[in-house]
C-alpha positions as CSV (number, residue, x, y, z in Angstrom):
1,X,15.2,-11.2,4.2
2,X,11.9,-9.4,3.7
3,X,10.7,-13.4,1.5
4,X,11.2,-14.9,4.9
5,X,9.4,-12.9,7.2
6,X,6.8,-13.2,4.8
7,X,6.9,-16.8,5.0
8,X,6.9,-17.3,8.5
9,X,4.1,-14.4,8.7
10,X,2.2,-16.8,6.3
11,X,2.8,-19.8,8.2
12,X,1.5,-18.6,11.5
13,X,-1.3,-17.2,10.1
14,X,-2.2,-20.0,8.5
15,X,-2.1,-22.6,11.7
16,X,-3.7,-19.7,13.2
17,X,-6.9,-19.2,11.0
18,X,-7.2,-23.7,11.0
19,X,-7.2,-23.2,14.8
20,X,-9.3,-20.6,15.0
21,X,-11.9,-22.9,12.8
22,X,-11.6,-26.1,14.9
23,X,-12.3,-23.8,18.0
24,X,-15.3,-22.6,16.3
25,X,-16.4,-25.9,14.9
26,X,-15.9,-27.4,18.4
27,X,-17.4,-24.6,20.2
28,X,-21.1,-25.6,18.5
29,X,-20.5,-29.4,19.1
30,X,-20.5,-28.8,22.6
31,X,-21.9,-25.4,23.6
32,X,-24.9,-25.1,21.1
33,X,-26.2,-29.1,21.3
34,X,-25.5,-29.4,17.4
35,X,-27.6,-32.9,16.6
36,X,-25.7,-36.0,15.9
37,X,-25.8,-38.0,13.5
38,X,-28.1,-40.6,16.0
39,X,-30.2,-37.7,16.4
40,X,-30.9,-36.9,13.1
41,X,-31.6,-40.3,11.7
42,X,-32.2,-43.5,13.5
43,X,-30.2,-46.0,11.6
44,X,-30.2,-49.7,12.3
45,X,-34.0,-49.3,12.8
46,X,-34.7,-47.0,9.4
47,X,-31.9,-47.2,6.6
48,X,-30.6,-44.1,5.4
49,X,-31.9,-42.6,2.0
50,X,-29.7,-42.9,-0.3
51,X,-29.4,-40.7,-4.3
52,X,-31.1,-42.6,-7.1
53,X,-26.9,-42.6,-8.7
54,X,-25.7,-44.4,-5.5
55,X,-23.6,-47.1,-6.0
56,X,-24.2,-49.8,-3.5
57,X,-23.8,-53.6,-3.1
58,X,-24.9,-55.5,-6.1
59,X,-27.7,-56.8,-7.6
60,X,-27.5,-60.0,-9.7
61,X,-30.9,-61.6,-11.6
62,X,-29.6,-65.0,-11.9
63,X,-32.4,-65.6,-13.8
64,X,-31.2,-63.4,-16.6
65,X,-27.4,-64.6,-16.5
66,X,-25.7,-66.1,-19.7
67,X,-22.9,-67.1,-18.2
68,X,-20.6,-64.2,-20.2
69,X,-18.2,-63.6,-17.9
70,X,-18.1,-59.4,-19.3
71,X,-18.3,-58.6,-15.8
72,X,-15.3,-60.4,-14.8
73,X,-13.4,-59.2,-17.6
74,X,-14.5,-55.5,-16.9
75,X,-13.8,-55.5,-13.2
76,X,-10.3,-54.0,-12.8
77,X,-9.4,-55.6,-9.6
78,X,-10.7,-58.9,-10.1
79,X,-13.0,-59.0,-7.9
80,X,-16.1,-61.3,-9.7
81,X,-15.9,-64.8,-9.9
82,X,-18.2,-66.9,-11.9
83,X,-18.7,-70.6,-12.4
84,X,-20.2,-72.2,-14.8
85,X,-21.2,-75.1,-16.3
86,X,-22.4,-75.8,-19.9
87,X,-26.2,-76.5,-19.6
88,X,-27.2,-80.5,-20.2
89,X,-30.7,-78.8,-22.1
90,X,-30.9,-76.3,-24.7
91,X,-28.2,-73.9,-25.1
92,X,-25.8,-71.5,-22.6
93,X,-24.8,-71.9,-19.0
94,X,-25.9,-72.5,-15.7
95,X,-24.2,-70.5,-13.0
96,X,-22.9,-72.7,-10.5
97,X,-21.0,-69.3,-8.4
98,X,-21.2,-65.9,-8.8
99,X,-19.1,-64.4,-5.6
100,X,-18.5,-60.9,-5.5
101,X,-15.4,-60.3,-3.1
102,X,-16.6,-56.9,-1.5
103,X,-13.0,-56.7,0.5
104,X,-11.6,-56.1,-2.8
105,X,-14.3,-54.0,-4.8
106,X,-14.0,-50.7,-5.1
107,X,-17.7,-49.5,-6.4
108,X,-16.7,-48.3,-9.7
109,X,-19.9,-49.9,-11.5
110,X,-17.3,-50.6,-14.2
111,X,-19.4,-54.2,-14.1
112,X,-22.6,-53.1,-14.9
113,X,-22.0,-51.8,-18.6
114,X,-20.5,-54.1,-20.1
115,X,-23.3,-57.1,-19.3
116,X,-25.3,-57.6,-23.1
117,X,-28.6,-58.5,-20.3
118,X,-28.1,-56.2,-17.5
119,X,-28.5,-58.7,-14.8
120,X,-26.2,-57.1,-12.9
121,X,-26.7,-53.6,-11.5
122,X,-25.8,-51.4,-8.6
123,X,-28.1,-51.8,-5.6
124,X,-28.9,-49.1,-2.9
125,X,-27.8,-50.8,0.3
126,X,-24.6,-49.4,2.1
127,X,-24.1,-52.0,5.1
128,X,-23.2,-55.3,4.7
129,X,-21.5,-55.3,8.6
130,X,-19.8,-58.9,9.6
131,X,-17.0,-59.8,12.3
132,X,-15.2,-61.8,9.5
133,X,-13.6,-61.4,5.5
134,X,-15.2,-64.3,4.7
135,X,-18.5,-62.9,5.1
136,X,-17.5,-59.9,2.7
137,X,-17.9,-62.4,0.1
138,X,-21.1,-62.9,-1.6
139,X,-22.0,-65.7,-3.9
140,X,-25.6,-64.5,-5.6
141,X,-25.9,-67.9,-6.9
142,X,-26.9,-69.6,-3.2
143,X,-28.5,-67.0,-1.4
144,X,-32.0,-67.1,-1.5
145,X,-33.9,-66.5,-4.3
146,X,-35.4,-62.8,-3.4
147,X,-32.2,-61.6,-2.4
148,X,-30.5,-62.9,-5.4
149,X,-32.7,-61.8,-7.6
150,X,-32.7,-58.3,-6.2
151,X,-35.7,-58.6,-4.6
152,X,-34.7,-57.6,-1.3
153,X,-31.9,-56.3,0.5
154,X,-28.8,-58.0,1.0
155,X,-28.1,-58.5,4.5
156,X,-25.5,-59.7,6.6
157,X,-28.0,-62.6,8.1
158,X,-28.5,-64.1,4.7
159,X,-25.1,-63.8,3.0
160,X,-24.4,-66.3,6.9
161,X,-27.1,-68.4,6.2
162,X,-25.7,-68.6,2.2
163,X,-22.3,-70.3,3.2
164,X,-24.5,-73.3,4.9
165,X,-26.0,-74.0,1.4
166,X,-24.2,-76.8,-0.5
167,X,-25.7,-76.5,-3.8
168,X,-26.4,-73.7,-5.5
169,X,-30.1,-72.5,-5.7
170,X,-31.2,-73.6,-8.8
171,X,-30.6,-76.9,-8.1
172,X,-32.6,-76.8,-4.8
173,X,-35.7,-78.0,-7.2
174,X,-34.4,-80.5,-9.2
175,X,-32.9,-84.7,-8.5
176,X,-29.2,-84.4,-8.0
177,X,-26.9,-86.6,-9.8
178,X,-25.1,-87.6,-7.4
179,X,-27.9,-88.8,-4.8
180,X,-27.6,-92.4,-4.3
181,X,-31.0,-94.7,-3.9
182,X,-31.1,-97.7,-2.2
183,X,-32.5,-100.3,-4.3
């Protein structure tokens, strides 16, 4: 008899004290003008600082890229994809596609390691806002060059503007194959 007493004893002071802390916490919300989180930094216009260790979106070289696919093998929700194609001069691959779907990444940098070149790393940018999924995945290989080569920040503006491009960026330079003259 004298357990459950103590148990119920325990149980109301314990829903007591978690009151007691919400009234508290809410009690400087509103009485003491505790600063938001607007007040204290003005987001969309500044970004937020983030640690040196924070993992972000990533940041791909392409230029750097040999086509491995260690990433992709690391990643432990299969979230990379890479395509390739075997390069017409000299040795290795060209990357056709690398898309990162960020609707199924979890931020475990499990990718980075395992790359022998490190051309992929973890960036510093936390926002990559959009009213669709399909603009939570990123192919590095057709956004513009100094956003895919980590150069500057990804952005939800470019990775739009990326799904317009047909060919990947590399190509952008060079005669297509497949152009047809008329003679």
């Amino acid at each position: 008899m004298v357990t459950w007493f103590r148990n119920v004893w325990l149980a109301v002071w314990t829903v007591a004290h978690g009151m007691v802390v919400t009234l508290i916490t809410m009690c400087k919300t509103y009485h003491q003008k505790r600063q938001t989180f607007t007040d204290t930094y003005a987001y969309p216009e500044q970004p937020i600082k983030v640690k040196p260790r924070y993992r972000g979106f990533h940041r791909f070289d392409l230029t750097t890229c040999i086509g491995c696919e260690k990433c992709a093998q690391a990643c432990p929700v299969d979230c990379i994809y890479i395509e390739k194609v075997k390069n017409p001069v000299g040795k290795g691959f060209r990357i056709n596609g690398f898309a990162v779907d960020y609707t199924k990444c979890m931020f475990c940098a499990l990718c980075v390691e395992p790359c022998p070149v490190d051309c992929i790393f973890m960036g510093s940018n936390h926002d990559l806002s959009c009213y669709s999924r399909d603009g939570c995945i990123v192919d590095y290989a057709k956004l513009p060059l100094e956003i895919a080569w980590g150069r500057a920040t990804l952005n939800p503006t470019a990775v739009a503007e990326s799904k317009v491009l047909h060919e990947p960026v590399w190509v952008q330079g060079e005669e297509s194959p497949f152009e047809f003259t008329d003679a």
